[in-house]
C-alpha positions in Angstrom: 110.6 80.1 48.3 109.1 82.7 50.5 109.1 82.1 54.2 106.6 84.0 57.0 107.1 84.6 60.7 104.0 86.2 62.4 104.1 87.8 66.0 102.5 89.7 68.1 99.5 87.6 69.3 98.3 87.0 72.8 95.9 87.6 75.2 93.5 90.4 75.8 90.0 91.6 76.4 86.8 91.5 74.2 87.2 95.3 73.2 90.7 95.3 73.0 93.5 95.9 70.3 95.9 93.7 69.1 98.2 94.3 66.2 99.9 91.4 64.7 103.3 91.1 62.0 103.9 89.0 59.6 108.2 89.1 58.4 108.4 87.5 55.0 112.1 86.4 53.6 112.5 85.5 50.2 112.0 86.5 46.5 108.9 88.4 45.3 107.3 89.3 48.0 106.6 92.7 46.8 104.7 90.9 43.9 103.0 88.6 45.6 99.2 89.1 47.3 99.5 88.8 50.7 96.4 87.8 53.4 95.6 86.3 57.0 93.8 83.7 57.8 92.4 82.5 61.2 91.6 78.8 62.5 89.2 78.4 65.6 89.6 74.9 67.3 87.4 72.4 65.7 86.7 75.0 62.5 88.6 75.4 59.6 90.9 78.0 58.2 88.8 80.5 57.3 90.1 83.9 55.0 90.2 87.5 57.1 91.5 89.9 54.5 94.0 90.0 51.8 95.9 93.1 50.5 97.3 93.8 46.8 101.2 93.8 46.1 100.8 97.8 45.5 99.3 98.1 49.2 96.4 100.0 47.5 93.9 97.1 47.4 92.1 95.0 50.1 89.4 92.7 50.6 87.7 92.1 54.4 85.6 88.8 55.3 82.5 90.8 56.5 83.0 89.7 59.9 85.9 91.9 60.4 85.5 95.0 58.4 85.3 97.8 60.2 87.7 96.7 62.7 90.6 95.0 61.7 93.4 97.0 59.4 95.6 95.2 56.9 99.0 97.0 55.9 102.2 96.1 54.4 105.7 97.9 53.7 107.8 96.2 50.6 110.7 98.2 51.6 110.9 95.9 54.8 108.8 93.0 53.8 106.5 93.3 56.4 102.9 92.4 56.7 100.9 93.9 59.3 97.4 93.2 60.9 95.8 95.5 63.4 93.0 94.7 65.0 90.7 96.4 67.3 87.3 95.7 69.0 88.3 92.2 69.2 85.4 90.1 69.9 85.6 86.3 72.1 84.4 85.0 68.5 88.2 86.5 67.1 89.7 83.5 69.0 91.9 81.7 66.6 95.2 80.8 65.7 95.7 83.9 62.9 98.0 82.8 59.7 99.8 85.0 57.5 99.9 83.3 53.7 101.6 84.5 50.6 99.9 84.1 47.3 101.2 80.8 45.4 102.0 82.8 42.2 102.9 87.0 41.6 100.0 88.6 41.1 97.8 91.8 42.3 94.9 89.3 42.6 92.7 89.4 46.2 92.5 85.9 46.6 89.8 84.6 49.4 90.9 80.9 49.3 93.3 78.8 50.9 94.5 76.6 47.6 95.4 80.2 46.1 98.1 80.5 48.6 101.3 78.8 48.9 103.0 80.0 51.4 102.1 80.0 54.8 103.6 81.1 58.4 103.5 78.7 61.5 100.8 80.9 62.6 100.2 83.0 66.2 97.7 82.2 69.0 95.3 85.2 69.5 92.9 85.1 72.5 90.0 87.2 73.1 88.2 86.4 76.9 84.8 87.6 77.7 
């Protein structure tokens, strides 16, 4: 059983930084795909970017390349997203998921994840 804690959301301006966390406890999480997701109100869960076990492999959703930053340490099971440029459109509760099985595999879609934080609220105002 792996279990996530995210933090560090909040409120900021539309050309502002935020950098969220993601603590994971539990076996195999240095094996395991990690990613965030995001939920608008009224939308669903939609996939942001996922990173390899290694670190050295990562997949954006288009609409954030450029300007968000996924990174993880293994040593202190830590999962980190850092996001700048932050748009109103950004607005979502942001989830941090764990990949259902161990694998190096950069999953896009929810059902390939199994594990899943209570999420954070990030707000970007206009």
């Amino acid at each position: 059983q792996v279990q996530l804690t995210e933090s560090g959301g909040g409120l900021v301006q539309a050309g502002g930084s935020l950098r969220l966390s993601c603590a994971a406890a539990g076996p195999s999480f240095s094996t395991r795909t990690m990613a965030w997701f995001r939920q608008a109100p009224g939308k669903e869960r939609e996939f942001v970017v996922a990173v390899s076990w290694s670190g050295g492999s990562t997949y954006y959703a288009d609409s954030v390349k450029g300007r968000f930053t996924i990174s993880r340490d293994n040593a202190k099971n830590t999962l980190t997203l850092q996001m700048n440029s932050l748009k109103p459109e950004d607005t979502a509760v942001y989830y941090c998921a764990a990949a259902q099985r161990t694998t190096n595999i950069l999953y896009s879609t929810t059902a390939r994840y199994g594990y899943w934080g209570q999420g954070t609220q990030v707000t970007v105002s206009s």
